[in-house]
C-alpha positions in Angstrom: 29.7 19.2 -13.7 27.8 16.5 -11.9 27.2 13.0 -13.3 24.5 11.1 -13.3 26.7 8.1 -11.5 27.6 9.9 -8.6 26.4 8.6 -5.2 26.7 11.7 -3.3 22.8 13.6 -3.4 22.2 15.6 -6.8 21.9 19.1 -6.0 20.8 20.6 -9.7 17.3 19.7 -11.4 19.7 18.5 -14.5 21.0 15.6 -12.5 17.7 14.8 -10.5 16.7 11.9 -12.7 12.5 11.5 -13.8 11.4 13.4 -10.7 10.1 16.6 -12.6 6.6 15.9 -11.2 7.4 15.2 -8.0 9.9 18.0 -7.8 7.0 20.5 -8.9 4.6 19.3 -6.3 7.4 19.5 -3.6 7.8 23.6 -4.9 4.8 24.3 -4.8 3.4 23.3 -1.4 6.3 24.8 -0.1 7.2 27.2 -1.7 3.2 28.5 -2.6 0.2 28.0 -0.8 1.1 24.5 1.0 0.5 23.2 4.5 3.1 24.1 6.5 4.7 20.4 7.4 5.6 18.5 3.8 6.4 14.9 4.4 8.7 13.1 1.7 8.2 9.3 1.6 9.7 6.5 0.3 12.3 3.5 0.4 15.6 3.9 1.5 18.2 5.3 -1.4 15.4 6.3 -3.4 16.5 10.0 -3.9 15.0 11.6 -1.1 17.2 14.1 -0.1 18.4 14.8 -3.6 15.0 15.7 -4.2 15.0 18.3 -0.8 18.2 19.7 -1.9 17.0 20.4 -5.6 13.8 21.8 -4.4 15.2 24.0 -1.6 18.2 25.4 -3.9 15.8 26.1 -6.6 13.0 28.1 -4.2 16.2 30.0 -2.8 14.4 30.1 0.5 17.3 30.0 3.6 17.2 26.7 5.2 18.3 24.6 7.7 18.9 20.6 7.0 19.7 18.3 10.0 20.4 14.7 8.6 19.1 12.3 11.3 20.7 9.1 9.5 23.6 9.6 12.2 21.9 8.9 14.4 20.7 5.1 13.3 23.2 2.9 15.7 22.0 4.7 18.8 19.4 3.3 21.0 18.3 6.6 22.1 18.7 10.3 20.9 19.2 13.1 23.7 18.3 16.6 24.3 21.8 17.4 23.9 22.6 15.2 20.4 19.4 17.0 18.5 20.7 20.8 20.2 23.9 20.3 18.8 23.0 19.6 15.2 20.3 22.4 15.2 23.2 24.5 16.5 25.5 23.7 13.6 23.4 23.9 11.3 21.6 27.7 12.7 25.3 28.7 12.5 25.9 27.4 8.7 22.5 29.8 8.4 24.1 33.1 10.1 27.3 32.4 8.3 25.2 33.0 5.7 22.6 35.9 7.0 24.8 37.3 9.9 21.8 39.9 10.2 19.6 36.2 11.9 22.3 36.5 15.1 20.3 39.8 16.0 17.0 37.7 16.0 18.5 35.2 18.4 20.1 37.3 21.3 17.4 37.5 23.4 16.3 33.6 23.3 16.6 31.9 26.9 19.2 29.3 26.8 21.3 30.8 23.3 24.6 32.9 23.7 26.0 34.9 21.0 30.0 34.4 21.3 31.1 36.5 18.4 29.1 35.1 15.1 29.1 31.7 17.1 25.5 30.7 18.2 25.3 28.7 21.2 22.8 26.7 22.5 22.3 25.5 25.9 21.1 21.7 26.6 21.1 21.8 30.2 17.7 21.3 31.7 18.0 24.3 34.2 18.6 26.4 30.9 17.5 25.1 27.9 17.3 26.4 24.7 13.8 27.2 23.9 12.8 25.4 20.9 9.7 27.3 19.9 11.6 30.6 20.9 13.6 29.6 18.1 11.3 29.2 15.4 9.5 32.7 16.6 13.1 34.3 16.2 13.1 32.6 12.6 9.7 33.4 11.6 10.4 37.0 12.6 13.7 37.0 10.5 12.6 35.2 7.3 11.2 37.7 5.2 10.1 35.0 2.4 10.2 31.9 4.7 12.4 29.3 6.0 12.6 25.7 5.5 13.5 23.2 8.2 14.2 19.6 7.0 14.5 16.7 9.3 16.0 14.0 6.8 15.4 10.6 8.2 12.7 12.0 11.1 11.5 8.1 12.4 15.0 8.5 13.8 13.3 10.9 16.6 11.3 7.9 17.6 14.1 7.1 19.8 14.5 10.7 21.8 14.8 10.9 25.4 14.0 13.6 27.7 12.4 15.8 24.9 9.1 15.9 22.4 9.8 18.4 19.2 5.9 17.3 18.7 4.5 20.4 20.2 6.8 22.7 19.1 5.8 21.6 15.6 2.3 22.0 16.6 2.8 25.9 17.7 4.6 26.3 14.7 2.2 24.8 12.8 -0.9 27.0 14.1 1.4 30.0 14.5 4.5 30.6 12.3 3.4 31.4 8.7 6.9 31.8 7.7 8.2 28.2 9.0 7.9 25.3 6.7 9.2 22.0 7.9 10.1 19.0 5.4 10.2 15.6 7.3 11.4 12.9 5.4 11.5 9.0 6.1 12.1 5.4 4.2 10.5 4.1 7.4 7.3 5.4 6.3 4.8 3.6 9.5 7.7 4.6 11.8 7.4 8.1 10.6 3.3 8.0 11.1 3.7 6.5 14.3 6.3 9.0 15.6 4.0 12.3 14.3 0.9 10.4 15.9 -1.0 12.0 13.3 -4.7 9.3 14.1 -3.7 10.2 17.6 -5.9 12.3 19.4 -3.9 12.6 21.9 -1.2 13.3 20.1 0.2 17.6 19.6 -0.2 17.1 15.5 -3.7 15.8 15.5 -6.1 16.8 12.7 -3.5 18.7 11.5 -3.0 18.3 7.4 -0.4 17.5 6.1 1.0 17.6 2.4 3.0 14.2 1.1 5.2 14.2 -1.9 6.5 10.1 -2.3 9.0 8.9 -5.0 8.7 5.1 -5.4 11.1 3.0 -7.5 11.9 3.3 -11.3 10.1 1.2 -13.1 11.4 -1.0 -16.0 11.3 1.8 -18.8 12.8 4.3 -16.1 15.7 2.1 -15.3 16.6 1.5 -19.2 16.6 5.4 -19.9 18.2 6.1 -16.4 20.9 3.6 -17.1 21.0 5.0 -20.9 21.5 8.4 -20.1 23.9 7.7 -17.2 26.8 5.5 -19.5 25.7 8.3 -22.2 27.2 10.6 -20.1 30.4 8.3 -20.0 30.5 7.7 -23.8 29.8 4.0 -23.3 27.1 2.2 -25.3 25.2 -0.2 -23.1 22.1 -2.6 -23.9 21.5 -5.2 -20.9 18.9 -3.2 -19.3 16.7 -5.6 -18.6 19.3 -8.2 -17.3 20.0 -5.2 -14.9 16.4 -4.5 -14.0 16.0 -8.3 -13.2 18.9 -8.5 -10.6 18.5 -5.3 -9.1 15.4 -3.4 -9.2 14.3 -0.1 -9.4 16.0 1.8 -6.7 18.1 4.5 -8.0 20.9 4.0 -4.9 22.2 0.8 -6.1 21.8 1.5 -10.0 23.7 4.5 -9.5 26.1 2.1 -7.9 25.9 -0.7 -10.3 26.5 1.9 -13.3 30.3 2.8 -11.5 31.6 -0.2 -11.0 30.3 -0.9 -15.0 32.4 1.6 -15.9 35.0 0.7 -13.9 35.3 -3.6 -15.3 33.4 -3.1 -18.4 31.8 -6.7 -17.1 28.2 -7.1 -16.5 28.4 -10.0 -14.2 31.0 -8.3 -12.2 29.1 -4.9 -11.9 26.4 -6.7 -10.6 27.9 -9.0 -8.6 29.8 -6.6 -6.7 26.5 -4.4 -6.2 24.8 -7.2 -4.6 27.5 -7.8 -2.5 27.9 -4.1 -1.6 24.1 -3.7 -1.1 23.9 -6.9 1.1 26.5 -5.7 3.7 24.6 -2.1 3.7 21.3 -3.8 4.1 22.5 -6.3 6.4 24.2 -3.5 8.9 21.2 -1.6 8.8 19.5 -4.7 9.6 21.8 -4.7 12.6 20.8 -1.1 13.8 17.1 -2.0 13.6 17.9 -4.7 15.9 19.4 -2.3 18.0 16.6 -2.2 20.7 15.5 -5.6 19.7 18.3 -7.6 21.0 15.9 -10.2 22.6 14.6 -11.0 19.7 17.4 -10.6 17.1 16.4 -14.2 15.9 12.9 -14.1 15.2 13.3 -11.3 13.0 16.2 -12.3 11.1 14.3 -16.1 10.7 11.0 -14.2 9.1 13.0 -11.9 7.0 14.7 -15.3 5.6 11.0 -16.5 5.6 9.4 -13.9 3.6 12.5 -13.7 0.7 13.1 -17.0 0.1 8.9 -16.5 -1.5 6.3 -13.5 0.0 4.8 -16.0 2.5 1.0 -15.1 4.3 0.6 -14.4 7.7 0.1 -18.3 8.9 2.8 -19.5 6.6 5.4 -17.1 8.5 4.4 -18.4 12.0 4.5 -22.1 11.4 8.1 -21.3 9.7 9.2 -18.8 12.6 8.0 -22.0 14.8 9.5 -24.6 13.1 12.6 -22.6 13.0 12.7 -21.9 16.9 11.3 -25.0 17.7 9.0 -23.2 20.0 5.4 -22.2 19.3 5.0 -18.1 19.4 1.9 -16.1 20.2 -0.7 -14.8 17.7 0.0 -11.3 19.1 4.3 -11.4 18.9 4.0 -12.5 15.0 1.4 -9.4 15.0 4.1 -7.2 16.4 7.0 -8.6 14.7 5.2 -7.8 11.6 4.2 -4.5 12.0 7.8 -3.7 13.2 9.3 -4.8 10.0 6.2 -2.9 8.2 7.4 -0.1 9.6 10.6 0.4 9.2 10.1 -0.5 5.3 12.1 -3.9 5.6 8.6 -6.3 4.3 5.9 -4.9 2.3 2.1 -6.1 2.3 1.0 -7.6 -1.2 -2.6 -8.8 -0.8 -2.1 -11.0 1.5 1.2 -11.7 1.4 4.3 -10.3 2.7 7.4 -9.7 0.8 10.7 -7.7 0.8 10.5 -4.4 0.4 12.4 -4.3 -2.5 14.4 -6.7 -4.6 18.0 -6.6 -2.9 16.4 -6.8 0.9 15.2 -10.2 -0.3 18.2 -11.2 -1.9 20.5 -10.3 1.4 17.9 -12.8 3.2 19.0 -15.6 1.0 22.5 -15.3 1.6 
């Protein structure tokens, strides 16, 4: 039996904490009369994929998951890094439904070695993408889910666009849904290039499930139910709520280490500390392509959480910082980087961490 302190991604509606409405919408344009692309928004270790998982185990629909989060230190995604997880994960499918191999024989650029499914990356041969999805739609006699966990990631391919293929699917495949998920919620928009007419996805609709944060009164019954669980009686909700927020990541975190010292000062130290080296590495892969200007973003991050500062306030302290005045149109950019890829939020007309532990790894 799962717990409600585990970190790994709940898999049964029972441990999927205070998401039954969400979780209904997500069934039912999916799984009913839906659009056929789903997007699943929100900040990072907010229960998105636990979410996907419940849903897609309770539909029973076959499905095929590739988890782009590996893919977060690399500057660049190829042809052959995407092939290769769509090919692991087809073959965790036939393992399943050996009748699918018979579907996929005839695609250009796929072998069949036995019940191994092979797919071809060289560009004299490639696998066909939307070959694919026609063998899948053919197959699937209720449907079939594709989920791209942590899509902005596909921002960075090279050499390859899945954009059109989604956009044949989209018009053509009745049988193929796709679930794209992303905490980097503008990067996500500006990767599908939805407002873009020139763009494959174009006034095409899509449906949009988003969990935010728990809210005070969520995080006391969360935290409640989780020591319940335990058999430990716990009170300091609100001391909890104060230090750490809402997102369920690091209270599921924070209710472990609890249990393990029995100390709330310790429990929450040592979240902090764990969530400020996660937040600070990820920091580090966003950088990633951003090397030349590694310091300007790390001084307005340390700008906006020391208090949400407005859009002047962050380029005299970026300037005073780097001694060096800095055009209208960089702070412009460096801010709508940071927008998104969910590290600031936009409050009126200030801008502020995106969530309570960002800010408080900025003040470190």
């Amino acid at each position: 039996m799962e717990v409600l302190f585990d970190l790994r991604p709940k898999n049964t509606r029972s441990d999927l904490f205070d998401r039954e409405v969400e979780l209904g919408r997500f069934v039912e344009y999916v799984g009913g009369l839906g659009l056929p692309i789903t997007l699943v928004l929100g900040f990072r270790r907010v229960g998105k994929s636990s979410l996907i998982l419940v849903a897609i185990r309770e539909m029973g629909l076959p499905s095929i998951y590739i988890d782009l989060r590996k893919f977060e230190e690399r500057q660049y995604l190829s042809y052959r890094d995407f092939i290769l997880e769509l090919q692991h994960e087809v073959n965790n499918l036939t393992s399943r439904f050996p009748g699918l191999l018979d579907f996929l024989r005839n695609i250009s650029g796929v072998s069949i070695m036995g019940n191994q499914v092979l797919f071809s990356w060289k560009s004299s041969n490639r696998a066909s993408l939307s070959s694919l999805l026609d063998a899948l739609n053919d197959w699937a006699s209720n449907g079939v889910v594709i989920v791209l966990d942590e899509a902005p990631e596909l921002v960075k391919a090279r050499g390859f666009n899945v954009l059109p293929v989604f956009a044949y699917a989209y018009d053509n495949l009745r049988k193929v849904r796709f679930i794209i998920s992303g905490s980097k919620m503008g990067l996500l928009y500006r990767f599908l290039r939805i407002r873009d007419p020139e763009s494959p996805l174009f006034g095409r609709a899509m449906d949009i499930v988003e969990l935010s944060p728990f809210t005070r009164d969520q995080v006391a019954e969360f935290l409640r139910r989780g020591f319940e669980e335990l058999g430990i009686e716990f009170r300091d909700f609100d001391a909890v709520y104060e230090e750490l927020g809402g997102i369920p990541g690091w209270l599921t975190y924070f209710g472990l280490r609890y249990y393990e010292y029995r100390d709330l000062d310790k429990a929450i130290n040592e979240t902090m500390s764990y969530a400020t080296a996660l937040i600070m590495q990820e920091f580090h892969n966003f950088l990633t392509d951003k090397a030349a200007a590694k310091d300007r973003y790390l001084a307005i991050m340390r700008i906006v959480a020391r208090e949400c500062a407005g859009w002047g306030e962050i380029k005299n302290g970026l300037e005073v910082a780097l001694g060096m005045e800095v055009s209208d149109s960089r702070i412009s950019e460096y801010l709508r980087q940071l927008l998104d890829s969910a590290w600031i939020i936009k409050v009126g007309n200030k801008y502020c961490p995106a969530e309570p532990l960002i800010g408080a790894a900025f003040r470190t």
